[in-house]
ZAVOSE-809881 format. One record per residue: y, z, x of N, C-alpha, C in turn; residue in three letters; residue number from 1. Coordinates in steps of 0.05 Angstrom, whole numbers. Each point is the difference from the previous one (the first is absolute). Layout:
BEGIN
+---------+--------+--------+----------+--------+---------+---------+--------+--------+------+------+
| n_north |   n_up | n_east | ca_north |  ca_up | ca_east | c_north |   c_up | c_east | base | baba |
+---------+--------+--------+----------+--------+---------+---------+--------+--------+------+------+
|       Y |      Z |      X |        Y |      Z |       X |       Y |      Z |      X |  ALA |  NUM |
...
+---------+--------+--------+----------+--------+---------+---------+--------+--------+------+------+
***
This chain:
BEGIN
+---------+--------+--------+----------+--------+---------+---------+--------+--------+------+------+
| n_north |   n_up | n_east | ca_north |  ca_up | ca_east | c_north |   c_up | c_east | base | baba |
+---------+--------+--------+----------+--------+---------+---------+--------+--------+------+------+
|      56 |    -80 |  -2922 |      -11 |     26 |      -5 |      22 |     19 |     -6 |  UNK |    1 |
|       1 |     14 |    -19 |       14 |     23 |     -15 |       5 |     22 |     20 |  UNK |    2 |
|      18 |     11 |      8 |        1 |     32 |      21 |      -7 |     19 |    -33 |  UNK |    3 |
|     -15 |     27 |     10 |        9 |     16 |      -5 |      14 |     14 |    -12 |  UNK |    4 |
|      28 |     -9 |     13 |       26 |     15 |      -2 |      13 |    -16 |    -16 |  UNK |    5 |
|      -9 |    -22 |     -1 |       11 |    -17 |     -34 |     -15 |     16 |    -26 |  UNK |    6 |
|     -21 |     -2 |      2 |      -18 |     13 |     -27 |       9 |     22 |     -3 |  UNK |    7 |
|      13 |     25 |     18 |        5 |     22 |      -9 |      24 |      4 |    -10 |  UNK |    8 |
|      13 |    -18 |      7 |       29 |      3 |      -7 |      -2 |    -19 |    -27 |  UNK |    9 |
|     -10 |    -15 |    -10 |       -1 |    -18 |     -31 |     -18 |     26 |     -5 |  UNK |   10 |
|     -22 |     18 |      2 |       -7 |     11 |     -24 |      20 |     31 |     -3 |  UNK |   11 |
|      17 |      7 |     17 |       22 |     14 |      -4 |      14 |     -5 |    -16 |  UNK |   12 |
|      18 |    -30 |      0 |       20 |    -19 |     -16 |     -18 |      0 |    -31 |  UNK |   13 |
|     -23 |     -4 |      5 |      -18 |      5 |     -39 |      11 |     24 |     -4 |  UNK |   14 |
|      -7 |     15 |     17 |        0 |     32 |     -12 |      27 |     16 |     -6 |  UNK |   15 |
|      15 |    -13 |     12 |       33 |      7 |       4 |       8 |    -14 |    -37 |  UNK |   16 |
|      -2 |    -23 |      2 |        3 |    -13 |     -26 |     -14 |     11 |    -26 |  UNK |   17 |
|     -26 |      7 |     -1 |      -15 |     21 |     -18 |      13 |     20 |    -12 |  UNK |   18 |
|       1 |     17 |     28 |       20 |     20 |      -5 |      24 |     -5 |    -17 |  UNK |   19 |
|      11 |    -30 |     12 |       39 |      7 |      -8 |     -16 |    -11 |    -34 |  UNK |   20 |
|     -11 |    -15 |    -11 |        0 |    -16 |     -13 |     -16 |     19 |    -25 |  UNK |   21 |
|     -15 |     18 |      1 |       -9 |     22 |     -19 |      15 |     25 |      2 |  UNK |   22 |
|      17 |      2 |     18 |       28 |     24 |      -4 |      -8 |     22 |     21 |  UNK |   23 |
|     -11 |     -1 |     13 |      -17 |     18 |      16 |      11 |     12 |     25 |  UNK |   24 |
|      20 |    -29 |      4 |       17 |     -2 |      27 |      32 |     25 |      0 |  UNK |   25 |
|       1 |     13 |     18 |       26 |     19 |     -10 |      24 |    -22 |     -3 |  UNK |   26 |
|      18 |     10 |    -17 |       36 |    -23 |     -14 |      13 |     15 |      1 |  UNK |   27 |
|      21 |    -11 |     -1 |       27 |     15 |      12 |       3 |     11 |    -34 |  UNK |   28 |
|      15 |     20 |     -5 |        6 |     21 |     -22 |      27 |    -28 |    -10 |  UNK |   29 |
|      12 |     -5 |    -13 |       11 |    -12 |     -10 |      20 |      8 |    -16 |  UNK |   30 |
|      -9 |     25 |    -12 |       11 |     21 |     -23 |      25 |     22 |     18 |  UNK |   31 |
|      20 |     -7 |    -19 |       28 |     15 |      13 |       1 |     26 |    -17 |  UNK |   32 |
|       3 |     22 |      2 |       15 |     23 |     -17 |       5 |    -10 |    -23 |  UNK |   33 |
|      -7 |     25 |    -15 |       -4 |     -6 |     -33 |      40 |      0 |     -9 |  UNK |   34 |
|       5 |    -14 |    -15 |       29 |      6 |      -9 |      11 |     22 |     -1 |  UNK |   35 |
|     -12 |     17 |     -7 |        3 |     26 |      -8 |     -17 |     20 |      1 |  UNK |   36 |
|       8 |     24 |     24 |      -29 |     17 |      -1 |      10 |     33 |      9 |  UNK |   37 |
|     -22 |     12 |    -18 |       12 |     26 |      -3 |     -16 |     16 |     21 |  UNK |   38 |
|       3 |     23 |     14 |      -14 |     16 |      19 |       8 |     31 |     -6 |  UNK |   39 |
|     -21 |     18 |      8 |       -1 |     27 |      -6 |       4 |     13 |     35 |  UNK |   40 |
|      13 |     19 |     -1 |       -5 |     25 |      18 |      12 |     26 |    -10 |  UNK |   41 |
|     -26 |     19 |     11 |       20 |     30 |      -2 |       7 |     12 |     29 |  UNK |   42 |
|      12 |     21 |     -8 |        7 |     12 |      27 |     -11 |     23 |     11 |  UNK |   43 |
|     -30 |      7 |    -18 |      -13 |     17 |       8 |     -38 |     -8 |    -14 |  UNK |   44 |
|     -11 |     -6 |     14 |      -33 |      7 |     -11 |      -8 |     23 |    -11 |  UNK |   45 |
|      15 |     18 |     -1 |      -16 |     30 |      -5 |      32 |      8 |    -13 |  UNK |   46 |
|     -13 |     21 |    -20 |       19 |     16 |     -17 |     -22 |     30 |     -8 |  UNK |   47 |
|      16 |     20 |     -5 |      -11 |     27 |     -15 |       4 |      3 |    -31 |  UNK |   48 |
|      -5 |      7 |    -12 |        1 |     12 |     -28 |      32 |      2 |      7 |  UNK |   49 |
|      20 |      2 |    -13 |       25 |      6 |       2 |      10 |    -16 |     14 |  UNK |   50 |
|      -9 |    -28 |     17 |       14 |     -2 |      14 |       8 |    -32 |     -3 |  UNK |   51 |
|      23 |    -21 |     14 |        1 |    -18 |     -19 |       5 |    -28 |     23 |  UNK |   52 |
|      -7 |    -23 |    -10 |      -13 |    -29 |      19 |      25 |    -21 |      4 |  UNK |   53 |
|      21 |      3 |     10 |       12 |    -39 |     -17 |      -9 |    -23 |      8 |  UNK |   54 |
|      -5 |    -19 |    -21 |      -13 |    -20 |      -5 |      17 |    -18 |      3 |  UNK |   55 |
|       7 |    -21 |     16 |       19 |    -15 |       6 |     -21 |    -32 |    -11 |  UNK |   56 |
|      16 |    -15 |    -20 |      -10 |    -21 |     -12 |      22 |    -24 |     12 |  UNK |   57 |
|     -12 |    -24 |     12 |       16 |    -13 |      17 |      -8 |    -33 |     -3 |  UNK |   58 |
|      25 |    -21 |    -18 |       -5 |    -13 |     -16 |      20 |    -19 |     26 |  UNK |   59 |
|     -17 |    -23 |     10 |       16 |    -13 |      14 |      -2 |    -32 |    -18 |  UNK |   60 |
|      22 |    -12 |      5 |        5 |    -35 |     -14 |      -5 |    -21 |     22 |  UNK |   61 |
|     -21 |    -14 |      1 |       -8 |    -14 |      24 |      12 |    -30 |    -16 |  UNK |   62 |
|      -1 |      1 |    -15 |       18 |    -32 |      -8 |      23 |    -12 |      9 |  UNK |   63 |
|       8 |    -20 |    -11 |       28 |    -10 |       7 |      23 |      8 |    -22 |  UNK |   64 |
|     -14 |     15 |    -23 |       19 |      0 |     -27 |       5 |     34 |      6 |  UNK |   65 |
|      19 |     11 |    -24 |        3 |     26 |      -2 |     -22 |     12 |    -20 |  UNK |   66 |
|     -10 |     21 |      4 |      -11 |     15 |     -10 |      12 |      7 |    -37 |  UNK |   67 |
|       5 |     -2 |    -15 |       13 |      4 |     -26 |      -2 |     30 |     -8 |  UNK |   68 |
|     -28 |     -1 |    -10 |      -18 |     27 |     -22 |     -26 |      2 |     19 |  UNK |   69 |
|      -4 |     24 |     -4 |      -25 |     11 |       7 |      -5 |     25 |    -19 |  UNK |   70 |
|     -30 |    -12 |      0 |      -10 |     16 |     -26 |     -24 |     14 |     14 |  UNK |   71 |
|      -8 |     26 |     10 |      -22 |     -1 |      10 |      -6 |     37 |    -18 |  UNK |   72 |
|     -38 |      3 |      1 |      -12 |     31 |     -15 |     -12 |      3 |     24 |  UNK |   73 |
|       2 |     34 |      3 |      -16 |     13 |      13 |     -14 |     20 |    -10 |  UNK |   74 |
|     -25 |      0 |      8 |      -26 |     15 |     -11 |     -17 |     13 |     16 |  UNK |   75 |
|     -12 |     19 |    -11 |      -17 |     12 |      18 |     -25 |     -8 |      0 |  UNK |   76 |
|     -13 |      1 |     32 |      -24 |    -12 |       2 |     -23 |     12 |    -17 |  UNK |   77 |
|     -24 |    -22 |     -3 |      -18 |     16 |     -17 |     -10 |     24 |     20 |  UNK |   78 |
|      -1 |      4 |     19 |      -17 |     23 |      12 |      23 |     23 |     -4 |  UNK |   79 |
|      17 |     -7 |      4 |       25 |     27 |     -11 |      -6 |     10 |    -29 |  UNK |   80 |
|       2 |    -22 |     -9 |        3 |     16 |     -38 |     -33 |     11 |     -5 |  UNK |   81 |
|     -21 |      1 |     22 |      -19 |      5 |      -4 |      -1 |     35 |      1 |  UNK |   82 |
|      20 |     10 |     16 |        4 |     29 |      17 |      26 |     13 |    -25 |  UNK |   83 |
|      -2 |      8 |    -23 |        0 |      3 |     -23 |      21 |     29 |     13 |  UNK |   84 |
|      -6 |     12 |     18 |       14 |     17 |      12 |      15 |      7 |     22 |  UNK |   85 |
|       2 |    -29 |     12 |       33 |    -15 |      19 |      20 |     -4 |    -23 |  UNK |   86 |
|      26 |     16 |      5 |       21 |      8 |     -16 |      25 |    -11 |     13 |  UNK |   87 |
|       6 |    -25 |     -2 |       30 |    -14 |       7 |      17 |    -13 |    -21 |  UNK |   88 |
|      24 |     -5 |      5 |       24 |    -18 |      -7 |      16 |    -10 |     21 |  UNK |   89 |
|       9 |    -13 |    -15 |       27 |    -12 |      31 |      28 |      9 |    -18 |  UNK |   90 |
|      15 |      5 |     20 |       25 |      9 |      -3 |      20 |    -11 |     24 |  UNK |   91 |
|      32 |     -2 |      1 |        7 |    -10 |      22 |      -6 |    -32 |      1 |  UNK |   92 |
|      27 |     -5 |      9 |       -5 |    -38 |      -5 |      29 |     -8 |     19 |  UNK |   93 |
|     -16 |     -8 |     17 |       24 |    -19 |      19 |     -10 |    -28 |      5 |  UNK |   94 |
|      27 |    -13 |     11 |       -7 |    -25 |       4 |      13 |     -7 |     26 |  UNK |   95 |
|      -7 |    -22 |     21 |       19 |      1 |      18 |      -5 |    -34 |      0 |  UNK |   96 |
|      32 |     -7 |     -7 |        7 |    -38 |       6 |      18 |      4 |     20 |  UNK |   97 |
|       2 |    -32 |      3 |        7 |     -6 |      26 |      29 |      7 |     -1 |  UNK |   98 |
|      16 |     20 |    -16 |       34 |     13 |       3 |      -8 |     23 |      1 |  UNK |   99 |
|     -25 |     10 |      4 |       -5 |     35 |      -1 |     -14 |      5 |    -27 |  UNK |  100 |
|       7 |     28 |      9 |      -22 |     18 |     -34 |      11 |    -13 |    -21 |  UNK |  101 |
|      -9 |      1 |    -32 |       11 |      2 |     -21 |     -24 |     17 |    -16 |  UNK |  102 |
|      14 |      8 |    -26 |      -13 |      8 |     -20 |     -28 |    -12 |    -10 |  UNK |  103 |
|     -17 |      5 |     -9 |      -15 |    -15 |     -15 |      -3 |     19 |    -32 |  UNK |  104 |
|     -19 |    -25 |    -13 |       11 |     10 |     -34 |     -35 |      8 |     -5 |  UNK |  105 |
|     -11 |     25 |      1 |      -24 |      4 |     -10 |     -22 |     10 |     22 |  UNK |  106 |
|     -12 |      6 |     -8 |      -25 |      5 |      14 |     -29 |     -2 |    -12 |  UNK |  107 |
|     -22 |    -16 |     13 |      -23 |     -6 |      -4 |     -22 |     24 |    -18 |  UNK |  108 |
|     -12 |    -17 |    -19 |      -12 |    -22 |      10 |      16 |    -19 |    -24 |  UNK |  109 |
|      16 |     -5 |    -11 |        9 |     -9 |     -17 |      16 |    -29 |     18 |  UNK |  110 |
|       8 |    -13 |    -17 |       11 |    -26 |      14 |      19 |      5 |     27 |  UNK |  111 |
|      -9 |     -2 |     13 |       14 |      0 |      41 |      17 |    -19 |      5 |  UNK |  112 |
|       7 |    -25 |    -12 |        1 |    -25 |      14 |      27 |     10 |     -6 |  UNK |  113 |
|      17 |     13 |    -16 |       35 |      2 |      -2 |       4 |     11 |     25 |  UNK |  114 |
|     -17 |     13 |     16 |       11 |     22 |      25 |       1 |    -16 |     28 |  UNK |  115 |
|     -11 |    -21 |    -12 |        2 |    -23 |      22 |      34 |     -6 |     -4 |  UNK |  116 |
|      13 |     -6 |      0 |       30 |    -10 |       1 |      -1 |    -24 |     -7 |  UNK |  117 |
|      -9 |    -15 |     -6 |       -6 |    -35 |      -5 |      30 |     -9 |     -5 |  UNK |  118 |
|       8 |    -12 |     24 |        0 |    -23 |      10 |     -13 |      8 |     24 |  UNK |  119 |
|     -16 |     -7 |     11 |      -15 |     -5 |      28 |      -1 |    -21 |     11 |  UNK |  120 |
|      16 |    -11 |     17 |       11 |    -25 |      13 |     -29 |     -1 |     10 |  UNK |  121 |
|      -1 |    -32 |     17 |      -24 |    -11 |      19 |      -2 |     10 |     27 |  UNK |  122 |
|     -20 |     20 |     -5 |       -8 |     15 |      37 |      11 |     23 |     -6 |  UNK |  123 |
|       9 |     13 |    -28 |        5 |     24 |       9 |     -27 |     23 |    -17 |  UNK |  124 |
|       8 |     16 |      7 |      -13 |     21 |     -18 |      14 |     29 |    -15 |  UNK |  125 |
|     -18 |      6 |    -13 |        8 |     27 |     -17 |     -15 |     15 |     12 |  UNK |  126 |
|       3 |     27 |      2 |      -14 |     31 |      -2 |      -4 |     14 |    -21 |  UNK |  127 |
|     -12 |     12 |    -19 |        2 |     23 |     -18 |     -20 |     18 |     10 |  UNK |  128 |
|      16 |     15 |      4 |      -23 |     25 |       3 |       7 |     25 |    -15 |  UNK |  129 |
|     -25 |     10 |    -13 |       -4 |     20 |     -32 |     -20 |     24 |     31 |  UNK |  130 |
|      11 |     20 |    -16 |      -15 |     20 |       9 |     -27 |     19 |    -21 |  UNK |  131 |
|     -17 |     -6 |      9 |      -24 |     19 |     -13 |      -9 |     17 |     -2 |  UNK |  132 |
|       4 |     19 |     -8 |        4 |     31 |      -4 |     -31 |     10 |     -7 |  UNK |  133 |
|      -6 |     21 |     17 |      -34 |     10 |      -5 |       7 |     30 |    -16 |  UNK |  134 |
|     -17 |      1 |    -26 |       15 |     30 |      -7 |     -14 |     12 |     12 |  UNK |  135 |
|      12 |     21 |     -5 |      -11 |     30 |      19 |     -26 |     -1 |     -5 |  UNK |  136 |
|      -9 |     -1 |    -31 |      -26 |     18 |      -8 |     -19 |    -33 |      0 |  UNK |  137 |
|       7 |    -15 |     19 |      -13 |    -28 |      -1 |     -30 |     13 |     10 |  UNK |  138 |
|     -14 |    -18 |     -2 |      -34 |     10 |      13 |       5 |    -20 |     26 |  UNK |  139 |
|     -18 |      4 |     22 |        9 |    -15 |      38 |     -28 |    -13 |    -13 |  UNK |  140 |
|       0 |      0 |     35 |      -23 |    -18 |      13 |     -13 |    -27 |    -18 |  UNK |  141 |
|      24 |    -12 |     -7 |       -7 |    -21 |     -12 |      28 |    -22 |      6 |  UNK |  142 |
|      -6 |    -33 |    -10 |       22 |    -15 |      11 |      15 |    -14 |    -22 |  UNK |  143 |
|      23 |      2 |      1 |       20 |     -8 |     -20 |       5 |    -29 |      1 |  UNK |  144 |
|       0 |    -24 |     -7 |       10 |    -24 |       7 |       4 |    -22 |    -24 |  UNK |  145 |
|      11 |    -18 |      2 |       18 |    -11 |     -17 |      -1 |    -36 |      2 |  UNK |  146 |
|       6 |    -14 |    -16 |       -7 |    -36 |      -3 |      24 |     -1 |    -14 |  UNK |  147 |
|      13 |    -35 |     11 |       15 |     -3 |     -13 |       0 |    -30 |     -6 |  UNK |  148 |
|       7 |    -17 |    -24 |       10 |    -27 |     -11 |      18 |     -3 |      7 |  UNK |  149 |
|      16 |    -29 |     11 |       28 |      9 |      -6 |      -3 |    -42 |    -11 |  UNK |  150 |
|      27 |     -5 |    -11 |       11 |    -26 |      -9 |      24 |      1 |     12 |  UNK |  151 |
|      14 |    -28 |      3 |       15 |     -3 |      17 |      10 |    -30 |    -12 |  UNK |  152 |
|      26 |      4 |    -15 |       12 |    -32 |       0 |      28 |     -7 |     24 |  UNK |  153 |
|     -10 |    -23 |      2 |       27 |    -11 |      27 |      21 |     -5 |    -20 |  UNK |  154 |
|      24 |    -18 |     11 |       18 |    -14 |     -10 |      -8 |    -27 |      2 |  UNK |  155 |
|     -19 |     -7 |      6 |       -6 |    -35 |      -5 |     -17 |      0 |    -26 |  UNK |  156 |
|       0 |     25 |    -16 |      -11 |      5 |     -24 |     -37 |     -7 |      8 |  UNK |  157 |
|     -13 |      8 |     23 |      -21 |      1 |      14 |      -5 |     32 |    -13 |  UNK |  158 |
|     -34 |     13 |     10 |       -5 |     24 |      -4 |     -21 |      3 |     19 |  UNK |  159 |
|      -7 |     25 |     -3 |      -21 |      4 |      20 |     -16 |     30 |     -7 |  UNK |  160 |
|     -27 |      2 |      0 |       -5 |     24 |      -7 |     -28 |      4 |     18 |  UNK |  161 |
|       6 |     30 |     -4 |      -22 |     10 |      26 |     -18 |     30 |      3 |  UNK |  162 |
|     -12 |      2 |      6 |      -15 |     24 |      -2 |     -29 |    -14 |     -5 |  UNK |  163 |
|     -26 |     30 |     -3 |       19 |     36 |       7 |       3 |      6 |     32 |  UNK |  164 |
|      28 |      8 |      2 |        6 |     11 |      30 |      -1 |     19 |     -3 |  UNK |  165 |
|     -16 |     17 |     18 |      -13 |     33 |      -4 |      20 |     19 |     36 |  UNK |  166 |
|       6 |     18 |    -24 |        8 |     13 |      28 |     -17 |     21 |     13 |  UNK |  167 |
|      15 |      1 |     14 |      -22 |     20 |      13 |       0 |     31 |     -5 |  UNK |  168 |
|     -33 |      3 |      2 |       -9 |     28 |     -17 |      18 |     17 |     19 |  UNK |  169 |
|      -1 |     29 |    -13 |       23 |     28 |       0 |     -23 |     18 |      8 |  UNK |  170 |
|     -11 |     15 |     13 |      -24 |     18 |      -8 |      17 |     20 |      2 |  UNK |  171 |
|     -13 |     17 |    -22 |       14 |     31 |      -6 |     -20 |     11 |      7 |  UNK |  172 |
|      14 |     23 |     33 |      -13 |     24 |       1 |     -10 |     21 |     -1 |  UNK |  173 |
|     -19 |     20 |     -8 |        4 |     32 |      -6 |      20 |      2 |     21 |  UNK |  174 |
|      13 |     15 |     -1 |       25 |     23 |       9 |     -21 |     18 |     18 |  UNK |  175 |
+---------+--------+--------+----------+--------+---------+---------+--------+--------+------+------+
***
């Protein structure tokens, strides 16, 4: 005669197998960091008419190769270009690698990827951060925010491309 406690435990073992065998069952993540991946922060959520955001764009090399070229556009979100009377540019362009500040050559939204410094060894990263300027006679109570592509070739003549990475919205206040 059968216990019980055998039958419950074989129709568990069905159900355990069901599970693993139609995908149902939780799996371990398998997936490592993308080769190459870009991240947004500012240093303020809120800005006034006149007043201005920096946007720090932060491009790290998770590979084993160097970073070569980076090619990446930034754009404004569709709910931004919808507010016909939010009034910005970026101005101001730094960069900070791993020997300190340097120059960068340009400012957005036009091709970004030179302000990266490329060579970007394995495990390190870049900074650029552009500052966003609100004009005076901007209209508020609305939110400024921005998407970006970027491409990315190694030196194992590999690439990698990614987006849209969206930063985060700016809201401009009445004064």
């Amino acid at each position: 005669m059968r216990s019980p406690l055998m039958r419950r435990f074989g129709l568990t073992a069905v159900l355990a197998l069901a599970l693993a065998v139609f995908g149902l069952a939780p799996a371990a993540s398998a997936a490592g960091p993308a080769p190459a991946e870009l991240t947004f922060a500012t240093d303020s959520a809120t800005t006034t008419p006149g007043g201005s955001v920096k946007l720090s764009m932060t491009l790290t090399n998770n590979n084993t190769y160097d970073v070569w070229f980076v090619y990446q556009t930034i754009e404004p979100t569709w709910l931004t270009t919808q507010r016909p009377d939010l009034k910005y540019s970026f101005s101001g362009c730094s960069l900070t690698t791993a020997n300190g500040p340097a120059p960068c050559s340009g400012t957005g939204p036009a091709n970004l990827g030179t302000n990266y410094g490329a060579t970007i060894p394995p495990g390190q990263s870049r900074t650029v951060t552009l500052t966003l300027d609100v004009a005076a006679d901007s209209g508020c109570n609305g939110n400024i925010g921005f998407y970006s592509y970027f491409y990315a070739e190694f030196s194992d003549s590999t690439n990698v491309s990614g987006g849209p990475v969206y930063t985060p919205m700016t809201r401009v206040l009445c004064p």
